[in-house]
C-alpha positions as CSV (number, residue, x, y, z in Angstrom):
1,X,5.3,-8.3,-17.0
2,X,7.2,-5.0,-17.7
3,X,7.0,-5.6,-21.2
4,X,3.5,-4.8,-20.9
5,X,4.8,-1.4,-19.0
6,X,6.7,-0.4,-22.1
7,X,10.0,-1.7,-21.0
8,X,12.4,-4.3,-23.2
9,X,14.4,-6.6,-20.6
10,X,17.8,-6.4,-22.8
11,X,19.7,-9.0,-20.0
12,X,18.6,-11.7,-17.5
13,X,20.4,-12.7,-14.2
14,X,20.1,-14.2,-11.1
15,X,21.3,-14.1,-7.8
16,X,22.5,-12.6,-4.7
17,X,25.1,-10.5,-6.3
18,X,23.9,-9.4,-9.4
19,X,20.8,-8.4,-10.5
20,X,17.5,-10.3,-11.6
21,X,17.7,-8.5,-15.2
22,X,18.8,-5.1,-17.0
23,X,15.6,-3.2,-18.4
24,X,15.2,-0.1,-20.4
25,X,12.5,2.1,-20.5
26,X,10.8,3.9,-23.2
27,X,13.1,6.8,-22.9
28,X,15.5,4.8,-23.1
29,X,16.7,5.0,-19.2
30,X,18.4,1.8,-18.0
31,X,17.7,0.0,-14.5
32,X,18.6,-2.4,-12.6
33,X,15.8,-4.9,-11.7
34,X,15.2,-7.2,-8.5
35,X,12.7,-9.8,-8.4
36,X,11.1,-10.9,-5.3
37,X,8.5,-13.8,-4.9
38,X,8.3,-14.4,-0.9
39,X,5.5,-15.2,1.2
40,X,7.3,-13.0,4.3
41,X,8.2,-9.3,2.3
42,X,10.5,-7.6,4.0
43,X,11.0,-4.1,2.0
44,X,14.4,-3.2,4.2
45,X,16.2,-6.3,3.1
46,X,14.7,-6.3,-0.6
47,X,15.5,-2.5,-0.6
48,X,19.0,-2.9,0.4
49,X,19.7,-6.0,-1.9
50,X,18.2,-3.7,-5.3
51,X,20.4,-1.1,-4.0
52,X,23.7,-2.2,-3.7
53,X,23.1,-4.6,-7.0
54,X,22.4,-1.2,-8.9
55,X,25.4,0.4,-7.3
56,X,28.1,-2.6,-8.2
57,X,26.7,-2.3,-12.1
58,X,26.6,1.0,-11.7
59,X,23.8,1.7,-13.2
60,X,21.7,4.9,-10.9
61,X,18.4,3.4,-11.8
62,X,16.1,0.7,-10.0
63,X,13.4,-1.6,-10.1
64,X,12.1,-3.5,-7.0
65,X,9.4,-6.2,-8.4
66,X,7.8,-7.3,-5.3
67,X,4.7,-10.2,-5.8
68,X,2.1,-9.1,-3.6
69,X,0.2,-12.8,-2.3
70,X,-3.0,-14.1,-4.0
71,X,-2.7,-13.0,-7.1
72,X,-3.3,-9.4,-6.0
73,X,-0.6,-8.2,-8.5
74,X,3.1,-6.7,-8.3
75,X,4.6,-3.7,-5.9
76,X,6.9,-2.0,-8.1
77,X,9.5,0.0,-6.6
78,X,11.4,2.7,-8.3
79,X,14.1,5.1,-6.6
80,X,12.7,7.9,-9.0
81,X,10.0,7.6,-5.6
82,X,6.9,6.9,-8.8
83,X,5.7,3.5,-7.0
84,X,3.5,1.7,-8.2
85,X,0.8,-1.3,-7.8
86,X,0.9,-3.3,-11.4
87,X,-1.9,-6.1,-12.0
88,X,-0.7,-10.0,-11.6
89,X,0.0,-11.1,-15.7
């Protein structure tokens, strides 16, 4: 889905203590990228997760992918504060 947001996933994870995968942007800014698929979202817990995963690679950027239910596409979280709702893919 974020290649399709001009982003190249460059490593995949998984996991409580790392995160899902590293992406890079088209400027070439690396983040650190979570990956949540729930039925309950619960943005605190997801925020805190994304957070601390970024921290430990040290890496300053982040990515929250949250699914939103029924297909109605993807919150994306970034701690630039540009959010963002992306269509399912």
């Amino acid at each position: 889905m974020l290649e399709s947001l001009n982003y190249t996933v460059i490593e995949a994870n998984s996991g409580k203590l790392s995160e899902d995968f590293i992406a890079i942007d088209q400027k070439s800014v690396t983040y650190s990228v979570e990956v949540k698929n729930h039925k309950t979202i619960n943005i605190q817990s997801f925020l805190k997760q994304t957070k601390e995963q970024a921290e430990r690679r040290k890496i300053k950027k982040w990515l929250l992918l949250i699914r939103l239910g029924n297909g109605y596409g993807w919150l994306i979280l970034k701690n630039d504060k540009s959010s963002f709702i992306a269509n399912s893919m």
